[in-house]
N, C-alpha and C positions, 0 to 999 in steps of 0.2 A: 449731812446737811445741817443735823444741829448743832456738829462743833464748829462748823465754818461758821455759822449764822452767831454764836455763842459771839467765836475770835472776834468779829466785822465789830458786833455788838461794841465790844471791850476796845477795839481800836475808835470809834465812834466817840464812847463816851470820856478812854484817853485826850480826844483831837477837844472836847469840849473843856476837861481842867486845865487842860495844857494852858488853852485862853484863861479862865477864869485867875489860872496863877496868873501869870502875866498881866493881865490887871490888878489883882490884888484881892486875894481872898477876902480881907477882911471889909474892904467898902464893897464890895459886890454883896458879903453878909450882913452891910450896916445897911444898905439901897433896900434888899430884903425885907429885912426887919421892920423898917417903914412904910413898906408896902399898905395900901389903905386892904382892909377886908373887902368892905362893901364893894367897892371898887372890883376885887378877886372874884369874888360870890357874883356878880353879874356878868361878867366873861364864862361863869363856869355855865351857867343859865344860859346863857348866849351861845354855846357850845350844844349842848342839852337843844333849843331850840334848831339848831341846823340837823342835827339826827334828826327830828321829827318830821323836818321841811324835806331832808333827803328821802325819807321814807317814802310821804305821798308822792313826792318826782319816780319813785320806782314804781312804788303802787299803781299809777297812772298809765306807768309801760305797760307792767303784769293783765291789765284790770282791759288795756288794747287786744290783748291778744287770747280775750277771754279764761283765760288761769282764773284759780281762787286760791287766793292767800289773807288772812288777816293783817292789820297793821301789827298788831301784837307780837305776831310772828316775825314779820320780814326787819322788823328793829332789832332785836338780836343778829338776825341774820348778818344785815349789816355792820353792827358792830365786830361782828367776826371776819368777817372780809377787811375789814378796816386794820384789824390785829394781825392779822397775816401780812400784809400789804406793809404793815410798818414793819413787823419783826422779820423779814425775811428780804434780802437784799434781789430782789426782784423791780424795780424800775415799777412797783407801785401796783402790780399787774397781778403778780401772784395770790391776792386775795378774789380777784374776783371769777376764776372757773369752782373755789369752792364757792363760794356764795350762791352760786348758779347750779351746783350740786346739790347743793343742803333745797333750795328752792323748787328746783324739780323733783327731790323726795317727797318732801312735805306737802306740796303740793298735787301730786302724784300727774306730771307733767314730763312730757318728751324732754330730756337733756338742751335740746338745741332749739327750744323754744324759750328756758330759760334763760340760757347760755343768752339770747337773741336780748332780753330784756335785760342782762346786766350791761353788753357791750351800748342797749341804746340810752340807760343811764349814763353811761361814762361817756359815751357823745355826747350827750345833751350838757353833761359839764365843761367838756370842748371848748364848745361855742365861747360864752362866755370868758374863758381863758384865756384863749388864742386873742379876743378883742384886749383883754387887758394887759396881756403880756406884749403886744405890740405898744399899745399906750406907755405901756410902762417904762419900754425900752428907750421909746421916744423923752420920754420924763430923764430918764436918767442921765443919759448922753448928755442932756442941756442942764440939768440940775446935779447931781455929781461932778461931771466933767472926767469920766471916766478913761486910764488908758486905752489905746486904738485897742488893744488885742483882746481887753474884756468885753470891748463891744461887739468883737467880732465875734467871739463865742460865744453871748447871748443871740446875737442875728443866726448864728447857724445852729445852737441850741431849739430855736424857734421854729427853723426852715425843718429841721431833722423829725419837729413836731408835727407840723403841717403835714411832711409826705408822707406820715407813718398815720395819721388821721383821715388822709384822701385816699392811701392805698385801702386800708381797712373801710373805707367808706365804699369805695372801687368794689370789692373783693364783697360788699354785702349785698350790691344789688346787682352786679354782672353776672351770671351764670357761666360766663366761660372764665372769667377770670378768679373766681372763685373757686372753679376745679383746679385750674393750674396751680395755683396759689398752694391749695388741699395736697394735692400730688407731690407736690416738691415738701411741704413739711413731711410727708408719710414717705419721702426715699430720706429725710435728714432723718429723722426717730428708726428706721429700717438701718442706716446706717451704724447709728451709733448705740441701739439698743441690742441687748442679748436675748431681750426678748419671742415668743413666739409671735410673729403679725401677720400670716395668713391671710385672715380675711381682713384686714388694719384700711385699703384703699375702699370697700366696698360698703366699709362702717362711713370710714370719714367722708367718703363723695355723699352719703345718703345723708350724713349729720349736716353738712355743709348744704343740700338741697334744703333741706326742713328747717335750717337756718335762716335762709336768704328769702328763703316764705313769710317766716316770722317777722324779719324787719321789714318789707314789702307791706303790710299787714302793719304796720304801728307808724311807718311812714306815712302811710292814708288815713291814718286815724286824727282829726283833729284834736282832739283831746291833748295829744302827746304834744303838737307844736303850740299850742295855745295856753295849757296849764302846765303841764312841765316845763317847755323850756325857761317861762318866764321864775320858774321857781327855780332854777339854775342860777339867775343871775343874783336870785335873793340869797341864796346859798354864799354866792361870795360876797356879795354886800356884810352878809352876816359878820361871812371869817375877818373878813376886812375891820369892821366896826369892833369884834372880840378884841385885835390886838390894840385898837387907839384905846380902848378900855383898859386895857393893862395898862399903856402906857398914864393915862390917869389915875391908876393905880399908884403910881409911881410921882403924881403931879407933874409930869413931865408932859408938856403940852406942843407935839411935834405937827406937821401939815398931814393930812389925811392923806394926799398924793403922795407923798413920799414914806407912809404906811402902805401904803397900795402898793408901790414901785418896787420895794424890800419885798414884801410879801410873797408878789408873784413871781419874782425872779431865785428867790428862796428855794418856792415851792418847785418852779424851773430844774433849780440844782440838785432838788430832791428826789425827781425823778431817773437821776443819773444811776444804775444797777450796781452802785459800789458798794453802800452801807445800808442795812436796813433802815428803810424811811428817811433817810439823808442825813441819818443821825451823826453828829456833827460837824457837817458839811452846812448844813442848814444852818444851823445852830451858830456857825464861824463867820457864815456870809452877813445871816439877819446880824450879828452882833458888830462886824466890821462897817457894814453902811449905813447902818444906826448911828455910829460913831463919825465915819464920813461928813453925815449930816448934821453934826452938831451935838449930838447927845452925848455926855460923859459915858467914856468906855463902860463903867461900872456902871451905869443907869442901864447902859444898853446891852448888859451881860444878866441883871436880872431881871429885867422884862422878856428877855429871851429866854430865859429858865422859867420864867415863869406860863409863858404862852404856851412852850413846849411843854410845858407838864398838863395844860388843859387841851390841848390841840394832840398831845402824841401820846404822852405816857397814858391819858384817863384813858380812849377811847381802844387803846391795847391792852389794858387791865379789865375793863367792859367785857372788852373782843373775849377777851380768854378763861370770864368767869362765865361767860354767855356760851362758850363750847357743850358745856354739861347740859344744858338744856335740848339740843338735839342728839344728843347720847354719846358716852364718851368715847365710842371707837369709830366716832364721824370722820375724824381722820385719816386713820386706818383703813375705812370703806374708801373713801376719796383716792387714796393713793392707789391702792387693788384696783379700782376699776380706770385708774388713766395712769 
């Protein structure tokens, strides 16, 4: 898994000079250069500030379902789900049953109560999402003027969203369908594991109950829809507002909608399980419809280095000096026991 993740890596950040030649190194290094600081330093702030905002969005799950965890703690935590999730070509997912691992240690918490509170974090970012990436789609079609077949692979990118967010939402409060569901991943892992799994149905029906409690349980908590979710939407106001700062960075003065529009559909392509973190797939898209819209290729090449270095490369460098903090064979435990 780490020479695959290594290769992905290296083909990723190939697909990103490839652009960068093609533009022209050396204005993409002059665009750089004049890059404002201040400008730089408040995106990075601003970055900084949504860790903090995502934290109490978690906090507030945890805090539902009676757990104790400190903020102090669960920020790390997160920035290590965040490191995984980038460096590991997983469709964004793979960081979050460690996080839920690391969470139920430290907290000395059932697995599937934690587990319960990371999935209703990443719902509650949903929301939000799903509302802008529809907006967005609609933005671009009429402000791009996008070929028919991109459009249509963002409309089915979106739909593929939606059923995989309504099944999992299906799957969290149904008890029969959440067995069935359980049963069929435990004959695919039976199948294709050389493992011993014995008792593997009696674990996972009983995890899967103690799950579906737990979100049952943060469902009826008001707290969870009234201060988190609203702190969802500020999460992406945030991200949203980071990159027009970079692009001020740059005195490049583009329409906030059509920062939005890139963004979410970006972030869309990132979830695709090809390259860790959609590294650059993202990187090619944000810099091609930057350019679409107006902005000199090389403006739009490093602002796009430059966002990705505060939105991807910090919070993976964080992620991965914050490992040693819950002990260096957290890993190693993580894998032993799933």
């Amino acid at each position: 898994m780490k020479h695959k993740t290594l290769a992905l890596f290296i083909v990723g950040i190939g697909i990103l000079a490839i652009m960068v030649m093609f533009i022209g190194p050396g204005e993409v290094e002059s665009a750089l250069v004049l890059a404002n600081p201040w400008y730089v330093a408040l995106a990075v702030t601003i970055e900084f500030v949504i860790f903090i905002v995502w934290t109490q969005r978690w906090f507030i799950t945890i805090k539902s379902l009676g757990m104790f965890a400190k903020r102090r703690h669960l920020l790390p935590m997160l920035l290590v789900g965040l490191a995984i999730n980038n460096l590991t070509p997983s469709a964004r997912g793979g960081g979050e049953p460690v996080r839920a691992y690391i969470l139920g240690k430290y907290s000395n918490s059932p697995m599937e109560n934690a587990f319960a509170t990371v999935v209703a974090d990443r719902g509650l970012d949903t929301f939000p999402f799903v509302i802008l990436a529809i907006i967005s789609i609609l933005y671009m079609i009429f402000y791009f003027k996008l070929a028919e077949w991109i459009v249509y692979a963002l409309i089915i990118a979106l739909i593929i969203l939606l059923i995989t967010f309504f099944v999992i939402l299906y799957m969290c409060v149904d008890e029969g369908a959440g067995e069935k569901i359980t049963l069929w991943i435990v004959r695919v892992i039976k199948r294709f594991s050389h493992k011993e799994h014995s008792k593997l149905e009696d674990k996972a029906l009983n995890a899967m109950r103690g799950f579906q409690d737990s979100i049952r349980v943060m469902i009826k908590d008001r707290n969870v829809l009234m201060y988190a979710l609203p702190l969802s939407f500020v999460i992406w106001i945030l991200e949203i507002s980071r990159v027009y700062i970079v692009f001020l960075a740059f005195g490049a003065h583009i329409p906030i909608g059509v920062i939005a529009a890139v963004f979410v559909i970006a972030t869309l392509i990132g979830m695709i399980p090809l390259l860790p973190g959609g590294l650059g797939a993202v990187d090619g898209v944000m810099i091609l419809m930057y350019s679409v819209a107006g902005i000199p290729p090389f403006v739009s090449a490093a602002v796009t280095i430059v966002e990705r270095l505060i939105s991807f490369w910090m919070p993976s460098i964080l992620g991965m000096l914050s490992l040693p903090y819950f002990g260096t064979g957290v890993m190693e435990e993580f894998s032993d026991e799933f």
